[in-house]
PDB file with one MODEL, atoms N, CA, C and O in Angstrom:
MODEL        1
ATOM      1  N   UNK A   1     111.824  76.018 131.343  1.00  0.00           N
ATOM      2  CA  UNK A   1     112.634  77.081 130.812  1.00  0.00           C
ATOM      3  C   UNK A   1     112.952  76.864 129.334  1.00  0.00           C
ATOM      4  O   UNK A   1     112.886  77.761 128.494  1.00  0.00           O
ATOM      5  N   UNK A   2     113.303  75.588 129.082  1.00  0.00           N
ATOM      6  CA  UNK A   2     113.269  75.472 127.680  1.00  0.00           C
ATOM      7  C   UNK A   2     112.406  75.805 126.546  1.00  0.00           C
ATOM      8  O   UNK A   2     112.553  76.252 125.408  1.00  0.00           O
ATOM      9  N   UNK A   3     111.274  75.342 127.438  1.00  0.00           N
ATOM     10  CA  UNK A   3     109.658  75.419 126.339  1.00  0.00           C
ATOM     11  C   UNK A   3     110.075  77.256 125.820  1.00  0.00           C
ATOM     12  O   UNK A   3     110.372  77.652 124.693  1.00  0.00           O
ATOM     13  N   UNK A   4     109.947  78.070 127.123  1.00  0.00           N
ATOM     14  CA  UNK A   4     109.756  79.559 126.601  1.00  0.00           C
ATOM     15  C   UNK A   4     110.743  79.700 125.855  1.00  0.00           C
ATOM     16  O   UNK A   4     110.292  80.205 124.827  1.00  0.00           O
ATOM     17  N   UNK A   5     112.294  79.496 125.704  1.00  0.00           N
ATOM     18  CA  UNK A   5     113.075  79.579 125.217  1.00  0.00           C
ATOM     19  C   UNK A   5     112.718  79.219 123.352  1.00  0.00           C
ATOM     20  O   UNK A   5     112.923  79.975 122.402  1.00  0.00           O
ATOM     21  N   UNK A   6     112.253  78.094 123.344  1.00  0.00           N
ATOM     22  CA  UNK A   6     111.857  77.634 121.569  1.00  0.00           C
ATOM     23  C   UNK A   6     110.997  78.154 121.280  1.00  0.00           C
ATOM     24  O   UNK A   6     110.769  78.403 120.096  1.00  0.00           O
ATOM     25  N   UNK A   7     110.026  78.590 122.481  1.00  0.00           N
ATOM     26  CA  UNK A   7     108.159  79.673 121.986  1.00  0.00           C
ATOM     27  C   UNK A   7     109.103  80.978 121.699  1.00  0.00           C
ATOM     28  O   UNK A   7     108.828  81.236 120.527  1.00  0.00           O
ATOM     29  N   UNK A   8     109.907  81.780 122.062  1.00  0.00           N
ATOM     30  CA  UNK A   8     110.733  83.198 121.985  1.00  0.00           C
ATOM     31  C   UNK A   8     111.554  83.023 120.498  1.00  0.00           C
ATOM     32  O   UNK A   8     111.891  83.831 119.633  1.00  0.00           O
ATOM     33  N   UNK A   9     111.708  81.459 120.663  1.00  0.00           N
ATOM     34  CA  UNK A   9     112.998  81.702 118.853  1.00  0.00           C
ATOM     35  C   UNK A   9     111.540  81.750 117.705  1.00  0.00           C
ATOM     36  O   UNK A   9     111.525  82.253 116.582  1.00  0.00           O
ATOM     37  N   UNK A  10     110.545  81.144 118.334  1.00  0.00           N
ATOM     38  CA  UNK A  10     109.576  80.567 117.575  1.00  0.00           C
ATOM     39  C   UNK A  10     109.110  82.398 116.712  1.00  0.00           C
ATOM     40  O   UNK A  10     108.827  82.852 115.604  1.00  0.00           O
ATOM     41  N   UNK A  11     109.257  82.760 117.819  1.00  0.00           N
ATOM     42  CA  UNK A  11     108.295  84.353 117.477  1.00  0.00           C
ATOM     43  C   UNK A  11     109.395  85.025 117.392  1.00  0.00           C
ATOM     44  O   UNK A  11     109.017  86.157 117.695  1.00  0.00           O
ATOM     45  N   UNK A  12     110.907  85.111 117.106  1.00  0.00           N
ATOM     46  CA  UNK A  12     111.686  85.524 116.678  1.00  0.00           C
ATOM     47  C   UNK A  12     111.858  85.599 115.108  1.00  0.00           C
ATOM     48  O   UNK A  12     112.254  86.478 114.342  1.00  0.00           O
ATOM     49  N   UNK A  13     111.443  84.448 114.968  1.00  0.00           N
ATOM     50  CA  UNK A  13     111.875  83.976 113.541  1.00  0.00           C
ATOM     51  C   UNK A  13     110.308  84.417 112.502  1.00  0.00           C
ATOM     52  O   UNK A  13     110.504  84.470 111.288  1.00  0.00           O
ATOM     53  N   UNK A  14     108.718  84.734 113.056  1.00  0.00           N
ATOM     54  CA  UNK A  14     107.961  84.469 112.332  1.00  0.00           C
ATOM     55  C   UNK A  14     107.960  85.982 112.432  1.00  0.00           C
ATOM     56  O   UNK A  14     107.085  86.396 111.671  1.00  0.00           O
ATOM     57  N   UNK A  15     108.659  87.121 113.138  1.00  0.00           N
ATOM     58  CA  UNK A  15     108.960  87.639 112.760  1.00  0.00           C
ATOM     59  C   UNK A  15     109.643  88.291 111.715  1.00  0.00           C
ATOM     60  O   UNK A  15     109.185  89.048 110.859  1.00  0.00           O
ATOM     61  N   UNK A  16     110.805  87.898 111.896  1.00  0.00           N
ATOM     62  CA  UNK A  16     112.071  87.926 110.987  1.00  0.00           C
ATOM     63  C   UNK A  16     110.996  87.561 109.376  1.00  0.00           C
ATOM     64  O   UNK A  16     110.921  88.371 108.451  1.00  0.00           O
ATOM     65  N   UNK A  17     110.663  86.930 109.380  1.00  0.00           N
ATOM     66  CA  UNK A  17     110.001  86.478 108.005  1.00  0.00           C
ATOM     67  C   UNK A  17     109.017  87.193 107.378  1.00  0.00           C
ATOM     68  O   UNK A  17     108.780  87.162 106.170  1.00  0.00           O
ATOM     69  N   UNK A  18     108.219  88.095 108.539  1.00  0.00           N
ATOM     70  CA  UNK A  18     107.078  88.783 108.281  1.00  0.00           C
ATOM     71  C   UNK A  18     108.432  90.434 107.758  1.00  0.00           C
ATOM     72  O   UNK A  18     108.127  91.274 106.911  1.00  0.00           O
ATOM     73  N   UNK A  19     109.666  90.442 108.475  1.00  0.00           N
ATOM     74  CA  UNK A  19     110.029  91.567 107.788  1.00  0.00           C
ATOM     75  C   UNK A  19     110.526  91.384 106.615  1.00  0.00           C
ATOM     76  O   UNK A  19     110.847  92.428 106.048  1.00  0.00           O
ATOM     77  N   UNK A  20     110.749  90.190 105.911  1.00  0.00           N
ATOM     78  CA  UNK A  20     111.491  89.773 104.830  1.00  0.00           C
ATOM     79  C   UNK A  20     110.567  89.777 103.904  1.00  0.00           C
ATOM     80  O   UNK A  20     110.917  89.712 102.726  1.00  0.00           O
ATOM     81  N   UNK A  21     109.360  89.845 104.211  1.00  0.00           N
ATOM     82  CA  UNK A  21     107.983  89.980 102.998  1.00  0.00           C
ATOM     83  C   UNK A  21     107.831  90.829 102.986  1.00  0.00           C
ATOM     84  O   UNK A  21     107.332  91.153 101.908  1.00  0.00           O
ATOM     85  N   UNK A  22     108.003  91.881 103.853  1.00  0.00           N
ATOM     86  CA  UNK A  22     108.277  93.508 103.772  1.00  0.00           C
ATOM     87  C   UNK A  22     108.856  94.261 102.976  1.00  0.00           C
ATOM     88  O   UNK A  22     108.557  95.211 102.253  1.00  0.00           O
ATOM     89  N   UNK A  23     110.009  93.497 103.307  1.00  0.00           N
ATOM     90  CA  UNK A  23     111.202  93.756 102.520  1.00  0.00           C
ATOM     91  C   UNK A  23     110.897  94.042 101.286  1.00  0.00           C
ATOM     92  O   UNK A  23     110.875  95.090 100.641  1.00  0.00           O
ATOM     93  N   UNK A  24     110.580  92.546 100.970  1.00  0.00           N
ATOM     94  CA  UNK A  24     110.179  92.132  99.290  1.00  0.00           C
ATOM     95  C   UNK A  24     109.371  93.192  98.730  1.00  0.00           C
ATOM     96  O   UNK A  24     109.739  93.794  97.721  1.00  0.00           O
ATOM     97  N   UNK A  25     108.176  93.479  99.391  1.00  0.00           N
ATOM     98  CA  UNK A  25     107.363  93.648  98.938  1.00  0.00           C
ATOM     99  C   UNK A  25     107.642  95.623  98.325  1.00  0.00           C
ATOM    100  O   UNK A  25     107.131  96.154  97.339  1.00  0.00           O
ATOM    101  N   UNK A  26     108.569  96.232  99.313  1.00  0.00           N
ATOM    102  CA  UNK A  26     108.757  97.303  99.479  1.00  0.00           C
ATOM    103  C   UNK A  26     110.091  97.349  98.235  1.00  0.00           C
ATOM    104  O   UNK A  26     110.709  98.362  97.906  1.00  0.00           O
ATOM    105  N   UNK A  27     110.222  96.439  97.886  1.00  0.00           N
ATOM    106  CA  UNK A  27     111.761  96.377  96.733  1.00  0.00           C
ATOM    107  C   UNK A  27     110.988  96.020  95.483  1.00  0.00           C
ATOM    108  O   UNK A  27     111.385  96.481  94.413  1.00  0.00           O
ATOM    109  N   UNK A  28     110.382  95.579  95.505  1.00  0.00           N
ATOM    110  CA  UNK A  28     109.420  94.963  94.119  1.00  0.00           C
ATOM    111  C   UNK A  28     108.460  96.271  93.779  1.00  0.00           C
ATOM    112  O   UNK A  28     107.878  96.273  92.695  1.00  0.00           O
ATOM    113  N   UNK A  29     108.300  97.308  94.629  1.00  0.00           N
ATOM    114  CA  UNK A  29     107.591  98.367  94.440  1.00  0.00           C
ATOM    115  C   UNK A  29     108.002  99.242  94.012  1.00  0.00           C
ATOM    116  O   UNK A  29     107.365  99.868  93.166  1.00  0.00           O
ATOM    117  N   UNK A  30     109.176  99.615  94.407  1.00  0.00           N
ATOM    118  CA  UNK A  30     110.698 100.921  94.001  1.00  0.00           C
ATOM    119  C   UNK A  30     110.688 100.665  92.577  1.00  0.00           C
ATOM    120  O   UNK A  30     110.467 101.475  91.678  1.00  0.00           O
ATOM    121  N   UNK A  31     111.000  99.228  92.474  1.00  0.00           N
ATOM    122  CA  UNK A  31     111.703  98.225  91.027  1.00  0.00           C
ATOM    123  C   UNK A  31     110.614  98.922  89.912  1.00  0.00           C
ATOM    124  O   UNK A  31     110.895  99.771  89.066  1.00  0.00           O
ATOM    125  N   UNK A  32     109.544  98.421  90.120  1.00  0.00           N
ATOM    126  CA  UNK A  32     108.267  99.068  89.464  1.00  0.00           C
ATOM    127  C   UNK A  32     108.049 100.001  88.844  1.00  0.00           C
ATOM    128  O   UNK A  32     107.960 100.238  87.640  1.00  0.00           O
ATOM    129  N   UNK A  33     107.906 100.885  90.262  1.00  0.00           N
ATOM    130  CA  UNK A  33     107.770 102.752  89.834  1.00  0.00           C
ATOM    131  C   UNK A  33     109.022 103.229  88.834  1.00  0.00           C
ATOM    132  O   UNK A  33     108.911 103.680  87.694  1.00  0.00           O
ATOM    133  N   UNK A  34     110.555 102.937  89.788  1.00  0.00           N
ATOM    134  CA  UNK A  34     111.483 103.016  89.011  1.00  0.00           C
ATOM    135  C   UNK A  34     111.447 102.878  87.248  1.00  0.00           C
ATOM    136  O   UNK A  34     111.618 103.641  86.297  1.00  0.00           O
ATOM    137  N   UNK A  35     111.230 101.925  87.383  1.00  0.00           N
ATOM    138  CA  UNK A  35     111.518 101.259  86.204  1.00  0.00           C
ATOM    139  C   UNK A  35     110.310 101.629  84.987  1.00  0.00           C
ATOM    140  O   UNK A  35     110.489 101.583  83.770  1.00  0.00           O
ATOM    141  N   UNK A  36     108.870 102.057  85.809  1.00  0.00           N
ATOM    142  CA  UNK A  36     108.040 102.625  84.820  1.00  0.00           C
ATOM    143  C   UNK A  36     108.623 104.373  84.341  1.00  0.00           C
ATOM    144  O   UNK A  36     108.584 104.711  83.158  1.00  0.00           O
ATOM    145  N   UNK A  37     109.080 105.238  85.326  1.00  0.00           N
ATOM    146  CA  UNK A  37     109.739 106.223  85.309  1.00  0.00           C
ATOM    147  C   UNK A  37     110.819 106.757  84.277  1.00  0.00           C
ATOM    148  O   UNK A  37     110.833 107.754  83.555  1.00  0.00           O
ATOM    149  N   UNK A  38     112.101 105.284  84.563  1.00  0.00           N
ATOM    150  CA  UNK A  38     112.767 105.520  83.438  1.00  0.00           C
ATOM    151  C   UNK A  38     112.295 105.259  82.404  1.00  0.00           C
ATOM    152  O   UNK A  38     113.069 105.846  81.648  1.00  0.00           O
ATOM    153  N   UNK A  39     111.375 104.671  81.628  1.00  0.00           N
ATOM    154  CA  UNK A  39     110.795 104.347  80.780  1.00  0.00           C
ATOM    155  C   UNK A  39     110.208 105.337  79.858  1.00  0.00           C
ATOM    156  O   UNK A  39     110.581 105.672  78.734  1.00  0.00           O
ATOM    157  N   UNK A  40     109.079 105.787  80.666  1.00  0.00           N
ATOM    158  CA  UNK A  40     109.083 107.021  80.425  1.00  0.00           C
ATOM    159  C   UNK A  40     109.845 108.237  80.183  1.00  0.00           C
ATOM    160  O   UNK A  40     109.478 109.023  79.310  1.00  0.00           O
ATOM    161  N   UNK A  41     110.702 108.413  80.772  1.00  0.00           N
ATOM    162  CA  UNK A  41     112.247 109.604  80.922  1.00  0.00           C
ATOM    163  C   UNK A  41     112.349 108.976  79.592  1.00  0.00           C
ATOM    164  O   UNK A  41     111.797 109.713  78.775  1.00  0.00           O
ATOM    165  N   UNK A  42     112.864 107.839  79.002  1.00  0.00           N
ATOM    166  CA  UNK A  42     113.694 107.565  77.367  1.00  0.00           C
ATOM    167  C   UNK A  42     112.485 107.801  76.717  1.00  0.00           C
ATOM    168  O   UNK A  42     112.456 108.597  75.778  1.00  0.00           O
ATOM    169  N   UNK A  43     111.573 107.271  77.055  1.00  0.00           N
ATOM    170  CA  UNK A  43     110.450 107.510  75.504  1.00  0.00           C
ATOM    171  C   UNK A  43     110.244 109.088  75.067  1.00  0.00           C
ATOM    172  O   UNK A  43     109.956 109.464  73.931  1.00  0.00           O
ATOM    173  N   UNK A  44     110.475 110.000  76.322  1.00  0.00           N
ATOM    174  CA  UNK A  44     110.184 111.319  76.491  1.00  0.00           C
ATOM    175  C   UNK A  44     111.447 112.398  75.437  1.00  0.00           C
ATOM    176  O   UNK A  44     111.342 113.361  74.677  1.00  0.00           O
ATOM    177  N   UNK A  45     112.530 111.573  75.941  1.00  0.00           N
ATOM    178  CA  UNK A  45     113.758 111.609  75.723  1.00  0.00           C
ATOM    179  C   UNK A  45     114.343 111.641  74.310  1.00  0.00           C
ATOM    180  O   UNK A  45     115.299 112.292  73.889  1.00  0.00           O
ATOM    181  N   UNK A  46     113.450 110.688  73.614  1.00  0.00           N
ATOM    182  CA  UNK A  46     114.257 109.874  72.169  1.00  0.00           C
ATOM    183  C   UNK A  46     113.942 110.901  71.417  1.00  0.00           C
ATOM    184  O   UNK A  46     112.920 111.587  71.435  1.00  0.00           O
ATOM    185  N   UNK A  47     115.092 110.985  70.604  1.00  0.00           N
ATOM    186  CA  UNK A  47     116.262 109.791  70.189  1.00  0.00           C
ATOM    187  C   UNK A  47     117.295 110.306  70.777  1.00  0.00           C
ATOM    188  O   UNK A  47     117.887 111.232  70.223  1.00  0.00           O
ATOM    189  N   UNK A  48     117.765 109.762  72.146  1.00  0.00           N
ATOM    190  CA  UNK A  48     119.056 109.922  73.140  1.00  0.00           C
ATOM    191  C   UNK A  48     120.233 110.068  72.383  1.00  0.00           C
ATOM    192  O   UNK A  48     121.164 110.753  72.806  1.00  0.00           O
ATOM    193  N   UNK A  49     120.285 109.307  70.973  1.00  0.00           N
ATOM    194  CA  UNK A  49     121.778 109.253  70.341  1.00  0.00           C
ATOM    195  C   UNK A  49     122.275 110.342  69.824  1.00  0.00           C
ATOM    196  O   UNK A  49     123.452 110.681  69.947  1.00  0.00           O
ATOM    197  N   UNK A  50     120.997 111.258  68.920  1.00  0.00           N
ATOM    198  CA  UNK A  50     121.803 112.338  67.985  1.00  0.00           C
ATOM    199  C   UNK A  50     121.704 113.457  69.565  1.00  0.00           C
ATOM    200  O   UNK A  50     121.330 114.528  69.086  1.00  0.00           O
ATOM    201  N   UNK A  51     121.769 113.547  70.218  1.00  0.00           N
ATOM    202  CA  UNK A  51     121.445 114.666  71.135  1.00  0.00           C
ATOM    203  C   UNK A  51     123.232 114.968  71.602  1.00  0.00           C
ATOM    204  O   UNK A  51     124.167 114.172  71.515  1.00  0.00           O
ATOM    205  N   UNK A  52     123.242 116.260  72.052  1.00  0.00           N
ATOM    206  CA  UNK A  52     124.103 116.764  73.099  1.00  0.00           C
ATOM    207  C   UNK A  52     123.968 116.738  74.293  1.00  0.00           C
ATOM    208  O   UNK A  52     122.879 116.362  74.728  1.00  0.00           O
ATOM    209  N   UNK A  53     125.025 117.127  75.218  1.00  0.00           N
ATOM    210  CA  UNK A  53     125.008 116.693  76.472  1.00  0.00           C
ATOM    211  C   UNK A  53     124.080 117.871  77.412  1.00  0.00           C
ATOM    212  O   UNK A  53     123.569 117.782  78.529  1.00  0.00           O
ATOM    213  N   UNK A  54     124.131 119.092  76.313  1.00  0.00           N
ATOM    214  CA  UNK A  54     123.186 120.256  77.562  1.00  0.00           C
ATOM    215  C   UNK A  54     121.650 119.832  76.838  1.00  0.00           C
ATOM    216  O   UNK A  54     120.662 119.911  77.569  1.00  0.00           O
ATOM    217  N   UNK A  55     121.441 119.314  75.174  1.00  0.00           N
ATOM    218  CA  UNK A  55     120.195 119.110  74.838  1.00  0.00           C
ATOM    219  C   UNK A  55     119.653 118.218  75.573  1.00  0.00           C
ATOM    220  O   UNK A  55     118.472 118.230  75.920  1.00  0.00           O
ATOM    221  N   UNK A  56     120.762 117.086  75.966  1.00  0.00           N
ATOM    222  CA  UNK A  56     119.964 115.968  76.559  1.00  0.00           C
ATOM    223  C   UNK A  56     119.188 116.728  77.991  1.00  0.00           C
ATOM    224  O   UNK A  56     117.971 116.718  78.173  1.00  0.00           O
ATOM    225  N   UNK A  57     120.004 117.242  78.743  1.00  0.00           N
ATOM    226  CA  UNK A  57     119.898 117.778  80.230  1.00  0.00           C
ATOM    227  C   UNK A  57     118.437 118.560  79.925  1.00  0.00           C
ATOM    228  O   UNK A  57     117.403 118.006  80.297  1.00  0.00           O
ATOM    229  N   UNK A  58     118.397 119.464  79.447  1.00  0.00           N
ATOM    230  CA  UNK A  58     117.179 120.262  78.732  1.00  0.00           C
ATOM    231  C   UNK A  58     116.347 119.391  78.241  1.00  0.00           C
ATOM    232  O   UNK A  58     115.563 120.211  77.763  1.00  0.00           O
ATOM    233  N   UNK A  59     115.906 118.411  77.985  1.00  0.00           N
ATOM    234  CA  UNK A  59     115.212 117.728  77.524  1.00  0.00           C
ATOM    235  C   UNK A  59     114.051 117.679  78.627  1.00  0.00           C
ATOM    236  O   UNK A  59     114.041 117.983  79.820  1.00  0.00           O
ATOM    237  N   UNK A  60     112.814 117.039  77.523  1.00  0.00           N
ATOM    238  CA  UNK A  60     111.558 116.853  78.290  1.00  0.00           C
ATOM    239  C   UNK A  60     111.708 115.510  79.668  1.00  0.00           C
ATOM    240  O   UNK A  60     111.439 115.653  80.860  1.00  0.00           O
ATOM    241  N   UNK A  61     112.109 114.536  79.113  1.00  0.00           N
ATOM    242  CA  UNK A  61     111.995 113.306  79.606  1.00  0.00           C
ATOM    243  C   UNK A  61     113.222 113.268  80.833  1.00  0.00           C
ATOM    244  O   UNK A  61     113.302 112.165  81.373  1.00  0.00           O
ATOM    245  N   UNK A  62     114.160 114.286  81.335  1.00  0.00           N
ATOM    246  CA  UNK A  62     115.140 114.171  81.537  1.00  0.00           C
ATOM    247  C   UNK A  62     115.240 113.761  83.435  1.00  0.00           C
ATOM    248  O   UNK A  62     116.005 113.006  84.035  1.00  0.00           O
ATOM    249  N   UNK A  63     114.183 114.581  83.898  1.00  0.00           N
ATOM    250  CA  UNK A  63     114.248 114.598  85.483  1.00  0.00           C
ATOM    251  C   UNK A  63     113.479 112.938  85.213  1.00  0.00           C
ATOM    252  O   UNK A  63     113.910 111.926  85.766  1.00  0.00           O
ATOM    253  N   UNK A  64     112.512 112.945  84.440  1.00  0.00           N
ATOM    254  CA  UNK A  64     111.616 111.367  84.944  1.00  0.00           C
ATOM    255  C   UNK A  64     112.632 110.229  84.926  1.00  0.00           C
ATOM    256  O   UNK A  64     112.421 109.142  85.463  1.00  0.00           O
ATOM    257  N   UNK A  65     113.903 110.596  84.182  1.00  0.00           N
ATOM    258  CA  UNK A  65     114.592 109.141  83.471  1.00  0.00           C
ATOM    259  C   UNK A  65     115.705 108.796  84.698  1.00  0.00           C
ATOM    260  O   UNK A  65     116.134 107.669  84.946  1.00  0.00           O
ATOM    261  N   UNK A  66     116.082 110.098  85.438  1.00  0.00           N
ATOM    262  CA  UNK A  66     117.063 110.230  86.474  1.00  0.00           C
ATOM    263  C   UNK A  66     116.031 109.924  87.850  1.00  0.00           C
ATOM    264  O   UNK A  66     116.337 109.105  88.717  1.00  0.00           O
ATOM    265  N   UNK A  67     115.348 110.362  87.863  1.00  0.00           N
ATOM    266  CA  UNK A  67     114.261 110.078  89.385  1.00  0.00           C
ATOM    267  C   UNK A  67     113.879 108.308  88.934  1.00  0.00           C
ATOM    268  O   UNK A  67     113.797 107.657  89.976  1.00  0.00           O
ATOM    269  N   UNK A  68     113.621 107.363  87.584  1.00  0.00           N
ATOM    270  CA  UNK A  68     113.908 106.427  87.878  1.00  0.00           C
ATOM    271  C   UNK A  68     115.277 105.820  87.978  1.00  0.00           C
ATOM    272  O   UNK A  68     115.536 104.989  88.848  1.00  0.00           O
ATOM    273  N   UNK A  69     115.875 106.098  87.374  1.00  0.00           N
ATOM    274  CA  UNK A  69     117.239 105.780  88.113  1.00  0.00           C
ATOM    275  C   UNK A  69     117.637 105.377  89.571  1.00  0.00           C
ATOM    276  O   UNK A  69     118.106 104.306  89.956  1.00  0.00           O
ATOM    277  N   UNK A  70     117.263 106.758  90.448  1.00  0.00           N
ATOM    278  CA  UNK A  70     117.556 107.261  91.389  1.00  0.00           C
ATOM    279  C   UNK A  70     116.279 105.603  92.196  1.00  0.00           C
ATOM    280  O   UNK A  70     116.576 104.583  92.818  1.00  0.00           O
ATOM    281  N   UNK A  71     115.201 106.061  91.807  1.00  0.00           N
ATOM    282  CA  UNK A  71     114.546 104.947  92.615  1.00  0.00           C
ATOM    283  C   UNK A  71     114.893 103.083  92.237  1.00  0.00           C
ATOM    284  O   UNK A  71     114.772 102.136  93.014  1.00  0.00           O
ATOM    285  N   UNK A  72     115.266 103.073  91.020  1.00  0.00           N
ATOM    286  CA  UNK A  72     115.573 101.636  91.372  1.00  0.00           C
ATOM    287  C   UNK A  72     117.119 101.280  91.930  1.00  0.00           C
ATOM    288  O   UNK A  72     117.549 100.135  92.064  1.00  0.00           O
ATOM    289  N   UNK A  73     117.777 102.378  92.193  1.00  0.00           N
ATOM    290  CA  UNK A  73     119.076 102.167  93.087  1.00  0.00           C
ATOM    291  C   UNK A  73     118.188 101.895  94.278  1.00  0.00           C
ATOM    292  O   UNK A  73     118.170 100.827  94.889  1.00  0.00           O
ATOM    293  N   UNK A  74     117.366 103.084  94.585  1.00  0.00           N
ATOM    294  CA  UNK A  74     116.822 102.689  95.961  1.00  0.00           C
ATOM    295  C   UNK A  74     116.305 101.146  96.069  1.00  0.00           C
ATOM    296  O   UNK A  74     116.743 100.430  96.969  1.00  0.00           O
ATOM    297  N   UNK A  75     115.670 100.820  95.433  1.00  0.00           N
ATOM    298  CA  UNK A  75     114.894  99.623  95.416  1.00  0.00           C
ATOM    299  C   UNK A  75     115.883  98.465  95.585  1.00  0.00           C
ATOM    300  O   UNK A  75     115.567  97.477  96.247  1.00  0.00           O
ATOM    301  N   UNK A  76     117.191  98.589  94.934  1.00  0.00           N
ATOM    302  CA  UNK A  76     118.040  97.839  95.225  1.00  0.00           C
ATOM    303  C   UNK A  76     118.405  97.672  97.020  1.00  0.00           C
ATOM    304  O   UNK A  76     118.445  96.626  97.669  1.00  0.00           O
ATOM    305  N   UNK A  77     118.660  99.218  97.541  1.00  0.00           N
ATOM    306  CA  UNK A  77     119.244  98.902  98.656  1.00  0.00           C
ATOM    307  C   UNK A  77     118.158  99.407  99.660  1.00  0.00           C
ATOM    308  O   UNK A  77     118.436 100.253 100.510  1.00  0.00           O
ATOM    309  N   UNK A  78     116.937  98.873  99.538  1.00  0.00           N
ATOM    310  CA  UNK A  78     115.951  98.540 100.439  1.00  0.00           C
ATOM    311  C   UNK A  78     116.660  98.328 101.869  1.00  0.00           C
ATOM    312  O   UNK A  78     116.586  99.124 102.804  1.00  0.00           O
ATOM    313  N   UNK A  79     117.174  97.431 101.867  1.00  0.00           N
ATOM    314  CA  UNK A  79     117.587  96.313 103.112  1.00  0.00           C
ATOM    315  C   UNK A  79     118.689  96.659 104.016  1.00  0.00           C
ATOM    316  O   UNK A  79     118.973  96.242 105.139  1.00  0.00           O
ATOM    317  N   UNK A  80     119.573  98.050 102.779  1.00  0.00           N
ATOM    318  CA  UNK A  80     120.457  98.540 103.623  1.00  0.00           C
ATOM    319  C   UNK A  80     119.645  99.605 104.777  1.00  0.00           C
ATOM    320  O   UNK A  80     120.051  99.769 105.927  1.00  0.00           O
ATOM    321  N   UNK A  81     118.716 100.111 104.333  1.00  0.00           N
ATOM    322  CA  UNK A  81     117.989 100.959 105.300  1.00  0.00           C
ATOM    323  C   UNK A  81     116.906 100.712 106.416  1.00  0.00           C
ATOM    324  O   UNK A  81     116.519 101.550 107.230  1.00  0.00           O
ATOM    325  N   UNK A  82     116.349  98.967 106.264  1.00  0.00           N
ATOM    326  CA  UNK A  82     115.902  98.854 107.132  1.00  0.00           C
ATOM    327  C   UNK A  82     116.625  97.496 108.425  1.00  0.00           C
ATOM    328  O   UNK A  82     116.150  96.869 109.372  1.00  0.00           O
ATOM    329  N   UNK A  83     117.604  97.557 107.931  1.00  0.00           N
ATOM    330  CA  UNK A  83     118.756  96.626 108.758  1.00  0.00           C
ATOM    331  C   UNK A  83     118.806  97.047 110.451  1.00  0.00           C
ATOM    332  O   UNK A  83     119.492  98.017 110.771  1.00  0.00           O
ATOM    333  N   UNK A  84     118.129  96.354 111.400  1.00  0.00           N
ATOM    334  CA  UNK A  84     118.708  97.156 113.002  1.00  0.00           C
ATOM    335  C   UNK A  84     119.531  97.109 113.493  1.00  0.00           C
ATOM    336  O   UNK A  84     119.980  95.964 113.551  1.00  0.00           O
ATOM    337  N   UNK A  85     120.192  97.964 114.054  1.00  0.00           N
ATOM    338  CA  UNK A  85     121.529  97.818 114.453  1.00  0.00           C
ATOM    339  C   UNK A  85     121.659  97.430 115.795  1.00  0.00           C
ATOM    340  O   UNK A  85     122.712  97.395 116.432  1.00  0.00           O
ATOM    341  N   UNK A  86     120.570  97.149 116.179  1.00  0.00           N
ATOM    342  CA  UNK A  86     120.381  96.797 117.998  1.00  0.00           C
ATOM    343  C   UNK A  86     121.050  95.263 117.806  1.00  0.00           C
ATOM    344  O   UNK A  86     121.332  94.646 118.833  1.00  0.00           O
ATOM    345  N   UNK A  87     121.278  94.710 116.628  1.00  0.00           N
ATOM    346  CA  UNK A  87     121.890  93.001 116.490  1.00  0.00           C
ATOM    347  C   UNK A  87     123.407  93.143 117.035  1.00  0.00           C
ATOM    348  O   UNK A  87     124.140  92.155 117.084  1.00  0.00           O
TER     349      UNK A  87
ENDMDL
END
């Protein structure tokens, strides 16, 4: 009874690890896109300083700079969304 017991944590855990490279891998990807996005949005954007607040909104670069935004929040909270709650 024991043996199956340490073979079950055994494949518990090489699990658990195979979702944590998941994880990674799916957060390092957001981070990426994100982050090429906003990049784009400011270069599109510039010069952000002399602008107004409806010029900025109207601007070319404006949805790309907020959609990266928007994705490297996501990328941050990867982990909140694939967390199971069956624990």
């Amino acid at each position: 009874m024991a043996e199956n017991d340490k073979i079950d944590i055994t494949q518990q855990q090489k699990t658990h690890f195979d979702e944590e490279k998941g994880i990674k891998i799916i957060k390092y990807a957001l981070l990426g896109i994100g982050s090429i996005s906003f990049i784009v949005g400011l270069i599109r954007q510039w010069p952000v300083l002399g602008k107004g607040y409806m010029a900025f909104i109207e601007g070319n670069g404006y949805m790309a700079l907020i959609m990266g935004l928007i994705i490297i929040i996501l990328g941050f909270s990867v982990r909140l969304f694939v967390i199971n709650d069956a624990e």
